[in-house]
Structure formats: structure tokens, C-alpha cells
N, C-alpha and C positions, 0 to 999 in steps of 0.2 A: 721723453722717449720718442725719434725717431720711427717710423712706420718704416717697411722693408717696401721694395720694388712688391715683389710676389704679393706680401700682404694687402697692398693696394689693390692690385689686380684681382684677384679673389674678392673684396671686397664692394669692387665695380660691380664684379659677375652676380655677386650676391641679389646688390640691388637693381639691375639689369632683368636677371629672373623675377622678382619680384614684379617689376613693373610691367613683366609681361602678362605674369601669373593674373593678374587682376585688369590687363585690358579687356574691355570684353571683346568678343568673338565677330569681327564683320561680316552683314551679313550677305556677304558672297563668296564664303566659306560656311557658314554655317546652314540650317536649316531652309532659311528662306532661300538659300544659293539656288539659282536657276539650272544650275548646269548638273548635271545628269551623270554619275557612273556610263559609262558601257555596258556593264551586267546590270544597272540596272532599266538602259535604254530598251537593253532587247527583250529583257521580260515582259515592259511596259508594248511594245512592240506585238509579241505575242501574244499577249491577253488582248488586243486590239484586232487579234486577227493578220496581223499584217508580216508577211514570208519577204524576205531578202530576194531578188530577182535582176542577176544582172546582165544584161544583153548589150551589142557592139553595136554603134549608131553612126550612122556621116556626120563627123564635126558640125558641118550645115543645120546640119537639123537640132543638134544638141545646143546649137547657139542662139536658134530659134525657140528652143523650146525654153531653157535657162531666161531669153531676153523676155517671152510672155511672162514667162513667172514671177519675175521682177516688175514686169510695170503693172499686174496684178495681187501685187506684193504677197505672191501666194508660195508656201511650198513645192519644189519642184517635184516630188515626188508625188505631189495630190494631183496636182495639173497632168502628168503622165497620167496618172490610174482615171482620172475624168474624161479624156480623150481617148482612151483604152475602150472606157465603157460606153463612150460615145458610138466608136468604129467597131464594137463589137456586138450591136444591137440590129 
């Protein structure tokens, strides 16, 4: 007995599921993934203390300020708020 087109197919998918069903999970999708919701960056955000604050700057100085943060391979949002509290003391 011949197998039909369709039955084939079905039968791919079958085992296609399968072999998904039992890969495991990599893990930059799963738990160890480094990467962050949104809801739950800014929670994380919040309980840090830290408020969204955004202000208009001269390109000049934002290319200035982005270029220290890189050769001090620091966030550039830490490097503003250090400089902040530098000039605000």
C-alpha cells in the first residue's frame, strides 16, 4: 500500500514536533537569557531608585559624552549621573 501525498506530510509534521518537543530550551531564551522584558527592566529600574529623565543636548557634547563612555567602557547613563554629581556639589 502506497502512502498519500497528505499522509506524508502529516506525518513529517509529526515528527518535526517531536523533535522539537524534546530539544532543550537555549539558553538565550530561557532562564539564563540575559536580556530583560521591558516591564521587567523598569521595575528593576525602580526598585533601584532610578526615574527616567530626558533632556535636549548639542549633538557635540552627546558625542562627547557617548565617546568617554566607550573608551571607559561604562554605561552611558552612569557616566551622565557621575558628572551630574560631580557639578552639582
Amino acid at each position: 500500500m502506497s502512502w498519500k501525498r497528505t499522509d506524508l506530510e502529516r506525518l513529517k509534521a509529526a515528527s518535526l514536533a517531536d523533535r522539537l518537543r524534546q530539544s532543550p530550551t537555549p539558553d538565550r531564551y530561557g532562564k539564563a537569557s540575559a536580556i530583560v522584558s521591558r516591564k521587567e527592566q523598569r521595575r528593576r529600574d525602580r526598585d533601584a531608585g532610578l526615574v527616567p529623565f530626558a533632556v535636549k543636548l548639542p549633538v557635540d557634547l552627546v558625542r562627547r559624552l557617548q565617546e568617554k563612555a566607550q573608551a571607559e567602557r561604562r554605561p552611558l547613563a552612569e557616566l551622565v549621573a557621575e558628572i551630574l554629581e560631580k557639578g552639582l556639589r
